[in-house]
N, C-alpha and C positions, 0 to 999 in steps of 0.2 A: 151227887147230893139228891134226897130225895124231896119232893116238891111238897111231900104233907110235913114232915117235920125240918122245916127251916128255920126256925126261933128256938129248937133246941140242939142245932147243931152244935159242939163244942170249937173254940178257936182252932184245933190241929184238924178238925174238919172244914173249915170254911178254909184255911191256907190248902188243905189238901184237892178242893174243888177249884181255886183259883190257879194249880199247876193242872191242873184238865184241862181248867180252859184256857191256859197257855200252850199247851201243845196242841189242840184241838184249832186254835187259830195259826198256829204255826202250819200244821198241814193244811190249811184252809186258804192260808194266801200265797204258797208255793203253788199249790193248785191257780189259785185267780193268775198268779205272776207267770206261770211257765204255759196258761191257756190262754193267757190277753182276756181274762174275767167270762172267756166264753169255754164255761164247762166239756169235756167230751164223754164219751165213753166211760174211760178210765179214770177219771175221775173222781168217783168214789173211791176205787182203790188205790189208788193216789194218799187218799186224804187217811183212807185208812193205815197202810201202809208205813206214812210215816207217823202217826199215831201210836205210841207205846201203850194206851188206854184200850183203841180200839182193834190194835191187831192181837193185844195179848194180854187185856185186860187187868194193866198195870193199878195197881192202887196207892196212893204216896202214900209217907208218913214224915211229915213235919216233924221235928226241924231234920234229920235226916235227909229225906228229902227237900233238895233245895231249888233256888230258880235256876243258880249253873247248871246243874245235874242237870234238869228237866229239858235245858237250851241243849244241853251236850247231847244229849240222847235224840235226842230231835235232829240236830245236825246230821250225827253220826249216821243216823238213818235215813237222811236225804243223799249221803253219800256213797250207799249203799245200793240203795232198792231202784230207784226212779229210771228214769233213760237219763236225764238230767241233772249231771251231780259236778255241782261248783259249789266251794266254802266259799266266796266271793259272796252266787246268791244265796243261799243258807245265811249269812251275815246280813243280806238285804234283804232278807224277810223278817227274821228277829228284828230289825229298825221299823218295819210297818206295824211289826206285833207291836211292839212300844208304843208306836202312834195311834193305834187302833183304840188300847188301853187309855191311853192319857186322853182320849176324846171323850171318854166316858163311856152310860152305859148303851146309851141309842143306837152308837157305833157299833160298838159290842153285839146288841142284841142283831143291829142287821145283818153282821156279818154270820152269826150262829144261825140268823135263819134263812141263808143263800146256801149254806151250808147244809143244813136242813132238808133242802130243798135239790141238792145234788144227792145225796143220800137217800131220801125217798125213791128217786126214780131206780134206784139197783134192786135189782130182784134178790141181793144179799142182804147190803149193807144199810137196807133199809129197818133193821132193826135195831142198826145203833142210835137213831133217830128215840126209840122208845125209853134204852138203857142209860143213855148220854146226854144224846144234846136238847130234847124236851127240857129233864130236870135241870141242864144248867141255864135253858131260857129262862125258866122260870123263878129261880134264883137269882140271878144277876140283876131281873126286876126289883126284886125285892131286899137286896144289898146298899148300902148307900153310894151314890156319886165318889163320892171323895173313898171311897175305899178301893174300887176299883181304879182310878187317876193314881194311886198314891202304888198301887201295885202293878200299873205300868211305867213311876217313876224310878220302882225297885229296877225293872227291866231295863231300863233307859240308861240308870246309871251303872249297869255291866258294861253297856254297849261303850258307855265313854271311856274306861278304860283301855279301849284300843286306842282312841286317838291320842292319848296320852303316852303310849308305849313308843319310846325312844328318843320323848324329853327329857332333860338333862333334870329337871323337877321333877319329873315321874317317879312316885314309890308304890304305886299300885300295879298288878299284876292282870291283863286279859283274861278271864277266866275263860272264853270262850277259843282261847289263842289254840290252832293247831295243834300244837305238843300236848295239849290239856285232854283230846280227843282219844287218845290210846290206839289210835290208828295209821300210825309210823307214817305221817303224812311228810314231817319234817324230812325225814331220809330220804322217802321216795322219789321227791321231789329234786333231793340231792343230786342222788343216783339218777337219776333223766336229765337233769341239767348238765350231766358232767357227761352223760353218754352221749347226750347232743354237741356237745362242744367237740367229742372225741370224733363225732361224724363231721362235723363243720374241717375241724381241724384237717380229716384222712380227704376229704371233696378238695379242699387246697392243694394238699401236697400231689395228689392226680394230677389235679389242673398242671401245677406245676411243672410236673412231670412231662405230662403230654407237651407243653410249651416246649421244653428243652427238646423233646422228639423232633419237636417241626421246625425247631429255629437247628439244629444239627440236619436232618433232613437238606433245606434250605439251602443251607449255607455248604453242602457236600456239592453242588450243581450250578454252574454260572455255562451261557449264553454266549459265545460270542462269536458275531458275523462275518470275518476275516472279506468274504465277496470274491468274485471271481475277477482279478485284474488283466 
């Protein structure tokens, strides 16, 4: 968004800066989570990286674009690029996005400018500082409380749909659930649990085997002292 025309933004423009800066915090606290909040090097490109905004200057378009999508694509890309790829934290990051949001804006604004502030120091990706996350400081000041609260409640209540999945009352759907990611995670996971079981299984019947060696071994050889009378 840009910082001079804020009050004539239209609504599919203000939903459309509000999934910037859902993904823009999503690479923001994977970063803080997988550095323990002490930035490194890589860092910036970290944060770029899984940024659809900043590594390929994605533009949304409401309603189209939605918050599943924007969560999807963000996952999918933390499981992709990083050294560090677990749907486990990728799902524990989207619950700080949420919390981050429902705190309001002060939270918000601090986290965009630690953010900010890792980004400056790259001799690259210190110009996403001018294109991105300036104009969405400066917006998110001047947006109300409760609009922000109300669109990390949007977020919040995706997340609950997990824990509702495989109650007997459950009719809602995980939108962020594995199979939803297009990244055959469901099978792969199949096929490795089944080829581990196959390995467990085959280290048994070895064992096994060898057992039978030593107990036939054994049992072929007996001792006995007769003595010279």
């Amino acid at each position: 968004p840009s910082s001079n025309n804020h009050h004539q933004l239209t609504p599919e423009q203000h939903r459309s800066a509000k999934l910037t800066l859902l993904e823009l915090l999503f690479s923001y606290v994977y970063d803080h989570r997988t550095t323990d909040g002490d930035p490194t090097v890589e860092s910036s490109w970290t944060i770029m990286i899984l940024s659809p905004s900043l590594s390929w200057l994605e533009n949304y378009h409401p309603p189209y674009d939605d918050i599943p999508n924007v969560l999807r694509w963000c996952i999918r890309r933390s499981l992709i690029y990083p050294y560090l790829r677990s749907y486990d934290l990728a799902i524990m990051v989207v619950q700080d996005v949420s919390t981050i949001l429902m705190k309001g804006r002060r939270v918000v604004i601090r986290c965009l400018l630690q953010l900010r502030k890792i980004m400056e120091k790259s001799e690259v990706h210190y110009l996403f500082n001018k294109l991105y996350v300036d104009p969405l400081i400066e917006w998110v000041q001047k947006i109300e409380e409760k609009d922000i609260q109300d669109f990390g409640k949007e977020v919040n209540s995706i997340l609950a749909g997990r824990h509702k999945v495989g109650k007997e009352e459950c009719t809602e759907t995980f939108l962020l659930d594995k199979q939803f990611l297009d990244m055959g995670l469901v099978g792969l996971e199949e096929s490795m649990l089944m080829s581990s079981s196959d390995d467990d299984r085959g280290d048994d019947e070895e064992e096994e085997h060898n057992g039978d060696e030593e107990s036939r071994s054994s049992g072929g050889f007996s001792y006995h002292d007769d003595g010279d009378d």
